[in-house]
N, C-alpha and C positions, 0 to 999 in steps of 0.2 A: 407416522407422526403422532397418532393417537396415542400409537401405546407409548409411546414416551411421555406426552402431555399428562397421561392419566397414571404413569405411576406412581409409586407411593415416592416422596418426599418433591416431587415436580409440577410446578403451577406455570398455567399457562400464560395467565395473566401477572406473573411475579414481578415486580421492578426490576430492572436495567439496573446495572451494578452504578449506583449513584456520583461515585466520582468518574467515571468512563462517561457518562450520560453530561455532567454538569464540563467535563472537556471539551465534549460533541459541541454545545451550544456556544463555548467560548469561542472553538475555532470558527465556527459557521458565523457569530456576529464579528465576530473580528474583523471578518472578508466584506461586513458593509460599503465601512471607510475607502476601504482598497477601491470597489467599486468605481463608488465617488471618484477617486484619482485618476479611478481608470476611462473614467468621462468628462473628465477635466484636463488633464495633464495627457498633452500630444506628442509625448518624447516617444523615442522608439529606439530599441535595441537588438539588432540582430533582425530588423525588419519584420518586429512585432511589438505593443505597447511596451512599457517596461514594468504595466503591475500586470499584465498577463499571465506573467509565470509565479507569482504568488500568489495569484485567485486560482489557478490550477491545483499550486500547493492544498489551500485552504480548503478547497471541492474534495481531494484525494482523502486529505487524512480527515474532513468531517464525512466522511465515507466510513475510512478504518476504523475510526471508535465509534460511530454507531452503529457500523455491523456487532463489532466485537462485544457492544452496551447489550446490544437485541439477542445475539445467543448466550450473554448470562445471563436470561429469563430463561435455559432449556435448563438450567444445573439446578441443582439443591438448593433451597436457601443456607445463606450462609457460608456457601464457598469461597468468598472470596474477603470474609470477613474479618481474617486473622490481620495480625498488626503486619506481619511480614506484607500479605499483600497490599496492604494498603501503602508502605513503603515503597515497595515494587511500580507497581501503579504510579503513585507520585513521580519517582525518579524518571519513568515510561514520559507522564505528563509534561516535566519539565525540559526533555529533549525534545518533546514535538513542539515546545513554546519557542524554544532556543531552533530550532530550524527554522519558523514561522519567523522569528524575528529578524534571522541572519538572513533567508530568502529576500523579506521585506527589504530590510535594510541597504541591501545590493540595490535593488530597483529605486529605491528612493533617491540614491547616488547616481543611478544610470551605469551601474558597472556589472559582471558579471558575478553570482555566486558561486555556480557550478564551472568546476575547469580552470579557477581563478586562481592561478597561480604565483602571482604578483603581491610583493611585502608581506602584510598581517594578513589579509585574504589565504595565501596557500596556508598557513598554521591555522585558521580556523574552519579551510577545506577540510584538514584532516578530525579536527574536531568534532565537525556536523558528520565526517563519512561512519566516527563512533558513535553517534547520537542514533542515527537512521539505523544501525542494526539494533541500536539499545531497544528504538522503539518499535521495531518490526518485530524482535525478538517474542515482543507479549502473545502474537499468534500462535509463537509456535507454543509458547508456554500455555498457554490456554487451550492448543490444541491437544496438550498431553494429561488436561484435566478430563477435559471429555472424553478421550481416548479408554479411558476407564468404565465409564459406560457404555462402551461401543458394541458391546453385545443387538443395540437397538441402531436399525441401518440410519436413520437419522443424526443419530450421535456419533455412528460411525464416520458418515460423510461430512460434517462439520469440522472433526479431528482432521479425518485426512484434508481436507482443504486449507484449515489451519497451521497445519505444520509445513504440506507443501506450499502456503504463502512467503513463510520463511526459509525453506528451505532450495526455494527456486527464485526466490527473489534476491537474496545477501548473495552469489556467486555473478547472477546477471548486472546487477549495480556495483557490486566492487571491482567487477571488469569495465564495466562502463565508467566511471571515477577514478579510475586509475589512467586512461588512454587520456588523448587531448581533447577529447570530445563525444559524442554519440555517434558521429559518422562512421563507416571503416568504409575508406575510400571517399572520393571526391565527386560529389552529385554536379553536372552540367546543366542539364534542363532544370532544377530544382523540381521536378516531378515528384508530386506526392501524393500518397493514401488524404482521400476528401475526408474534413472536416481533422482528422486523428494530426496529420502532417506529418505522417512517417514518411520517408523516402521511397519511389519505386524505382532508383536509378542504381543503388549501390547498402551496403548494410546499413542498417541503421537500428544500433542496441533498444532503441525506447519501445519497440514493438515487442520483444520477449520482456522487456522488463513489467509493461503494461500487463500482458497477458499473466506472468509471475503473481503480478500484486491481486489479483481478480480469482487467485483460486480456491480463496475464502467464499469467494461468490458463487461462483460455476459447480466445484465438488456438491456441496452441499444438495442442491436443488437435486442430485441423483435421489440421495436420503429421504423423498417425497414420495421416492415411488414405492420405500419400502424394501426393494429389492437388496441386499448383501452384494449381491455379483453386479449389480447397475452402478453401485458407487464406485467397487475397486476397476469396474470397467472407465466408467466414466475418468475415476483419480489415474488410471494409467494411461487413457488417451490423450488427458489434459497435459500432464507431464511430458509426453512426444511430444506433442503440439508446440510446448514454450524450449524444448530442447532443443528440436526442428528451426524454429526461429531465432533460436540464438545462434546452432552453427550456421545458418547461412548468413546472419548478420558478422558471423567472425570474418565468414571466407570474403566478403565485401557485395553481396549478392544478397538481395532484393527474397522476402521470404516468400516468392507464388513467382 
């Protein structure tokens, strides 16, 4: 981590790519309100609040852009400074406002988002299902900037985590978005993994897709030890692991 910190054109202490950073804080105060509602308003849908699933939203993705704000302090100054990316970027921003709001919006009516296949709901399913790879797409494109420096195992394992975030994420969610729901098969006890509420009775896609979105998080931390062989060990065990869990969630089977 040092010798990247300290080479030439790399600050440790550099600014967070400024529109990535001023998004982070939109999504994260946005989810105040939601709060509020969610301690106010006693409806429930599907046998959980109905702002639950967009304060989960709002945690996720002020997750993803301030990971992604924190590893543009590893790059250059000025990577990301051209007009192209700041287009890019914007467009990124305005699909994660535009699912934030359609999320919302469902809850606020007490109806379903996801799976919602009823009138203007299915035509703007398929709308947010382009939005979600628009805006997951940035890891992997971010991962192909660093990828360039990857000579340094830190910037090695950031790349691979970045790309396999999009790259194991868009295949598990567009199978998931495409079926009637997250189950495969029919849970009776409702038996669940504590706290996460994945199913342990029959498949249930949200646990590869969870693990998918996290390998921005997980690869990287190899990149710490330094080691070349500890990242592409770690970026190959991680990739079984959300493989593994996605075919047993296909075959309707519990992933342990």
């Amino acid at each position: 981590m040092t010798a990247v910190l300290s080479a030439p054109g790399f600050a440790l202490l550099s600014r967070p790519h400024p529109l990535l950073l001023r998004l982070t804080l939109l999504v994260a105060l946005a989810a105040l309100p939601l709060m509020v509602a969610y301690g106010l308003d006693d409806r429930l849908f599907q046998g959980d609040n109905v702002w639950l699933k967009p304060l989960k939203f709002h945690l996720a993705l002020t997750v993803y852009t301030g990971t992604l704000a924190l590893f543009a302090t590893l790059l250059p100054e000025g990577t990301f400074a051209s007009r192209r990316w700041t287009i890019y970027i914007g467009v990124v921003a305005a699909c994660i406002v535009a699912e934030l709001l359609w999320i919302g919006g469902a809850a606020a009516l007490g109806t379903a988002s996801h799976f919602n296949q009823t009138g203007v709901w299915a035509a703007i399913y398929g709308l947010m299902g382009a939005a979600a790879v628009t805006l997951t797409s940035l890891s992997m494109v971010m991962g192909l900037v660093f990828w360039r420096h990857r000579v340094d195992p830190l910037m090695l394992a950031v790349a691979l985590g970045l790309v396999l975030t999009f790259v194991l994420t868009v295949p598990v969610a567009g199978t998931m978005s495409s079926g009637p729901g997250h189950f495969v098969g029919t849970p009776v006890t409702g038996a669940r993994f504590p706290l996460m509420g994945w199913s342990l009775e029959v498949g249930d896609l949200r646990l590869p897709h969870f693990l998918a979105t996290h390998a921005m998080h997980v690869v990287p931390l190899a990149g710490l030890t330094g080691s070349r062989a500890t990242v592409w060990a770690t970026a190959t065990g991680f990739t079984a692991l959300v493989l593994w869990c996605f075919a047993r969630a296909l075959m309707g089977l519990p992933p342990f």
